[in-house]
N, C-alpha and C positions, 0 to 999 in steps of 0.2 A: 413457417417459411418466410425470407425474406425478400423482399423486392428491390430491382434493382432503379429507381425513376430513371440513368439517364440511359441503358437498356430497353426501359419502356418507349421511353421517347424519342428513340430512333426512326421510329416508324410514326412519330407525331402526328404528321396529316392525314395518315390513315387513319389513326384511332381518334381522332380529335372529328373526323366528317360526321360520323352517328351520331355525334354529340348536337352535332348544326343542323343534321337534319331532323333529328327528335323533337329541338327548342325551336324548329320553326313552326313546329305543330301546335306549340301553347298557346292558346289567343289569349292570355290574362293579359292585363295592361299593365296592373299596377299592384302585383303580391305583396305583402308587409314582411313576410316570414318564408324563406327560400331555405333548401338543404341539399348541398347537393352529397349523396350517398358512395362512397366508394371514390372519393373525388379524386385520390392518386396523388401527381402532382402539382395539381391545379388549373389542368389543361380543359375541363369544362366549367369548370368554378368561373374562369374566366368569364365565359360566354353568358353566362347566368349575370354574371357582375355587368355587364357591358348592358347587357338587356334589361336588365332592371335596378341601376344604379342606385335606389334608392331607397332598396330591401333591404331588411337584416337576413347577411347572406352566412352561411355555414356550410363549412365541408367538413364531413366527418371519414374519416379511414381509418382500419388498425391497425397499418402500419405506420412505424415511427419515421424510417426511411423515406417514405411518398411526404408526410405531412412537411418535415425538414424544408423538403424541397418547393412544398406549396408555400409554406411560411417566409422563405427565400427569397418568393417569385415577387413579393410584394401585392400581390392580389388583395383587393379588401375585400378580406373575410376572416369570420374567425373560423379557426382550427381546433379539431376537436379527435381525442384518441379513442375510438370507440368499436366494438364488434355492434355492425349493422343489425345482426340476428337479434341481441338484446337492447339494441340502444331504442330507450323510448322518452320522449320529448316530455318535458315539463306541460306547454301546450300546444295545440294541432300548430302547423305547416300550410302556407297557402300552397305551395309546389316543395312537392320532394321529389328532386329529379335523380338518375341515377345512368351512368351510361359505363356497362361493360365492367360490372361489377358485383353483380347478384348469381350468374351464374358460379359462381364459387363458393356459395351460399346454398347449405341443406335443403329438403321440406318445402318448397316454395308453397302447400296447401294451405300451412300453414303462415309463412313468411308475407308472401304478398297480399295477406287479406290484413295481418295485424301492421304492415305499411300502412294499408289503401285505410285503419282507420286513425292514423294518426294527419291523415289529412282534414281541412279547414272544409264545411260542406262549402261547397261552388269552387272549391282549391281544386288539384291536379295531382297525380300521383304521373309521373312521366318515367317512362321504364328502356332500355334497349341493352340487349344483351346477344353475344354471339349464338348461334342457331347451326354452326358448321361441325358440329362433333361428329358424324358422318362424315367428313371430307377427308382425303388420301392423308392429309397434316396432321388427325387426329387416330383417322385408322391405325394408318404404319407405328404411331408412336406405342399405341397400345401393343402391335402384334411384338415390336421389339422390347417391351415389358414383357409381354408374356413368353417371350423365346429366349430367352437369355439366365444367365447364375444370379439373376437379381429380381426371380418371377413374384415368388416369395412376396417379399417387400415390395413391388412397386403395384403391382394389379388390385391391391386394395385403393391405391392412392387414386386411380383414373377412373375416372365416372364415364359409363357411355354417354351416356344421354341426359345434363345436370339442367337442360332446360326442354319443356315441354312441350308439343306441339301450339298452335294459333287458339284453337276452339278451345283448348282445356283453361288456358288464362282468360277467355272469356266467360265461361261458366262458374270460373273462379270468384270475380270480379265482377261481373253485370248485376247479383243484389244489391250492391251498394253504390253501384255506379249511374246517375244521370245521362252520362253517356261517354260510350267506348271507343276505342279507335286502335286498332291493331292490325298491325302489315309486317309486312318480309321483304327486306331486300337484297338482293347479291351483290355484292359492291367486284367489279373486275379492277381488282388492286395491281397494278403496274408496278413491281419491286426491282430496285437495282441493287449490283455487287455480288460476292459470289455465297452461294448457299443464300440465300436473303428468307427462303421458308426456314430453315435453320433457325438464322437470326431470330427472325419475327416469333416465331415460339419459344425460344433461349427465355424473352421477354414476358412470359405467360406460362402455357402450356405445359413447357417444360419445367418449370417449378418445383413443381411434386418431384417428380426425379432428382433434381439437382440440391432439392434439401435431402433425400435417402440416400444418394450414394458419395462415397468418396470419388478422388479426385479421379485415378486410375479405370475406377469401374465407369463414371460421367464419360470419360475421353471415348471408352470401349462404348458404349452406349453410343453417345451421339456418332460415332464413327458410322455403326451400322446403320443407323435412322437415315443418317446425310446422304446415303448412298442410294438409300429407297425414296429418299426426298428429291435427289436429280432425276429419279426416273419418272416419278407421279410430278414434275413440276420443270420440265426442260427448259432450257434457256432460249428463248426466241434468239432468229435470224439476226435483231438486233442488240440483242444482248442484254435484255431484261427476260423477267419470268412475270408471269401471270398466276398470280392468286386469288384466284373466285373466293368471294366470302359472307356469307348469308347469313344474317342478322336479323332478331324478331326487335318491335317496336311497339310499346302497350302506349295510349295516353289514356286513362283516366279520370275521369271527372266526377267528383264526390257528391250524392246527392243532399239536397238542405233539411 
């Protein structure tokens, strides 16, 4: 599947808030060795760069697409082509941060623990990943996979549930950890323009779909989704729509 960055980044200050409030949680001072995982197109690298100007900083992504766009941006860091699932560092990471990127990644039993040891003892492993697969945007998407001449092919592609509840990443996580910190938040996202839940999953969610079908069956598809999207997501009095959106947030601290 291909990514679109400037589709991603329509919703930029949305997706970009997790990333400030996650890094507000790091108390490192002065990391030597920074990664940020899933970095896209360099919209949290940034924040990493600003906060510790004086790290060797890396974003790694597998998409060629996002990185172009990171590479672009003029951010100092180096960029790197890599699948997160394999990619393992020459040596540890004082912070491997990662925001809204791991849930589209297998196994987290296995994923988050061979992360949390590529980290530096006294480093950080900093995590936040969407937690709304439940919510009407993720529901509806799946019922209209499953109802439709493309059940087939798409109902493999959509994972109910690709991240775990709060307690499982802590039991995950707490042998190796000095100490933990894990929360949830619902962000009430204010969207403007029309269809904008549409939009906002075009950028994500919808993915899997729109790599499996052609053009004709996409148009059919999203046609019926949009329609179940104005009724689970109305347009307020004034003319925005409210998207609740509940995100988990792990920070990690490696023990010495």
């Amino acid at each position: 599947m291909s990514w679109n960055p400037e589709r991603y980044l329509a919703f930029g200050d949305h997706r970009t808030r997790p990333a400030i409030d996650l890094l507000a949680r790091l108390a490192l001072e002065a990391p030597a060795r920074v990664a940020d995982l899933g970095c896209g197109p360099g919209n949290s690298t940034a924040l990493l760069v600003e906060r510790w100007p004086d790290a060797a900083m890396i974003g790694i992504d597998n998409s060629a697409e996002m990185l172009a766009k990171a590479r672009a941006s003029g951010i100092r860091a180096s960029w790197v082509e890599a699948d997160i699932a394999q990619w393992t560092p020459t040596a540890p990471f004082d912070v491997l941060f990662s925001n809204a990127a791991l849930q589209w990644l297998a196994d987290h039993a296995l994923l988050l623990p061979r992360l949390f040891e590529q980290v530096a003892p006294g480093g950080m492993l900093a995590v936040q990943m969407p937690r709304n697969f439940g919510a009407p945007s993720h529901v509806l998407l799946r019922e209209v996979a499953a109802t439709g001449p493309w059940s087939e092919r798409l109902q493999p592609l959509l994972s109910a549930e690709p991240v775990g509840p709060p307690a499982w990443y802590y039991d995950l996580l707490a042998p190796g950890a000095a100490s933990l910190d894990i929360w949830e938040t619902e962000y009430l996202q204010v969207l403007e323009g029309e269809d904008p839940v549409l939009a906002w999953t075009r950028g994500t969610a919808l993915r899997p779909v729109q790599a499996a079908l052609h053009a004709e069956e996409l148009a059919a598809f999203e046609a019926e989704y949009k329609e179940r999207l104005r009724t689970a997501y109305p347009k307020r009095s004034d003319g925005r729509t409210l998207f609740p959106f509940r995100r988990l947030f792990i920070v990690a601290c490696r023990s010495g």
